[in-house]
N, C-alpha and C positions, 0 to 999 in steps of 0.2 A: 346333337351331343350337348347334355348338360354342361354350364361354364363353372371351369375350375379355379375355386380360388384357395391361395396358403391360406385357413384360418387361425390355422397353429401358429404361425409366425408374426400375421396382424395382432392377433391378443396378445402374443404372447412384449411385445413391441410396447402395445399401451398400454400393459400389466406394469412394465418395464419403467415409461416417463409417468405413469399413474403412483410409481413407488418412490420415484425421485422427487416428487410432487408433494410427500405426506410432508403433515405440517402446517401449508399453505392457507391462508385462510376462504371460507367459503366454497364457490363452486369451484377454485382454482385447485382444488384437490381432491376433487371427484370430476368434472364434467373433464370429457376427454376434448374436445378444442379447446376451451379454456384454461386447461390444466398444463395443455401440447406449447398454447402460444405463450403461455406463463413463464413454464421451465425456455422456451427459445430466449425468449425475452432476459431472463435470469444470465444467460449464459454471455448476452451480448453485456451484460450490466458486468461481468467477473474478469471479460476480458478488458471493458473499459477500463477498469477500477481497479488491475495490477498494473497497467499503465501508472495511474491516479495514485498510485500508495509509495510510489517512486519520487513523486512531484511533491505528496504532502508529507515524508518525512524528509528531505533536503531540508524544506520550508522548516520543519521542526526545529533540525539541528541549527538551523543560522538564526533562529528567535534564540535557541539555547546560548550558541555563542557568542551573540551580541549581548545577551542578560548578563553575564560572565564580566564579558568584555569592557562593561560599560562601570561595573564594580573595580575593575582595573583603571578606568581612565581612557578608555581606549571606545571608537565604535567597530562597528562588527568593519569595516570597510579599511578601516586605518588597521586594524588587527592583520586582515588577511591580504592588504598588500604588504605591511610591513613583514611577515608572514613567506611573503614570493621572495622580497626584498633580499633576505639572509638566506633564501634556498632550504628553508623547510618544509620539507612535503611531507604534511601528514593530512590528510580526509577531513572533512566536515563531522563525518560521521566518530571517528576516534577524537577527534576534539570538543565537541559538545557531550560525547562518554568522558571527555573528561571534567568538561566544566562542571558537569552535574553530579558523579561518584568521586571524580577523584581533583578536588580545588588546586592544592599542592601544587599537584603536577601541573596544571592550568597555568597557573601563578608562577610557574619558573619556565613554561613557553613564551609569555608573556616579559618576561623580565631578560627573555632573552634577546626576545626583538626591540625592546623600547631603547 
């Protein structure tokens, strides 16, 4: 007995990471292992790198607040214990939105804890 294989479903598979593919430069968008070990490859780089975007926007915000901070008299470290000190809890993330849109408000956090 002849061997049976899916071919509808193999093509249809590399039709599949062959389309996820376009774009790619060179043979990474046409040869099917190359194109296969590309996109794996990609995938393992998107998981790293939602990790990574967590890391480097923290980083962001404490370069934001300490820039701020340091217009105030203050470093980023003397800010955010002083900061724990009087039991304000607000994010890294909402206080460098402030430092950078909105100064004011910045400047009366700041004058709260000094």
């Amino acid at each position: 007995m002849p061997r049976s294989v899916n071919h509808v479903a193999s093509r249809a598979k590399r039709k599949n990471i062959l389309k996820l593919t376009r774009g790619y430069f060179g043979a990474r968008k046409n040869v099917w292992t190359v194109a296969k070990n590309t996109w794996e490859k990609g995938l393992t780089y998107a998981y790293r790198d939602r990790k990574n975007k967590k890391r480097n926007f923290r980083a962001l915000w404490i370069q934001r607040i300490n820039a701020a901070a340091r217009l105030e008299g203050l470093s980023y470290s003397q800010l955010m214990g002083a900061l724990h000190k009087a039991n304000i809890e607000i994010n890294r993330k909402v206080l460098a939105d402030l430092a950078v849109n909105n100064p004011d408000a910045f400047r009366a956090i700041v004058e709260k804890v000094k």
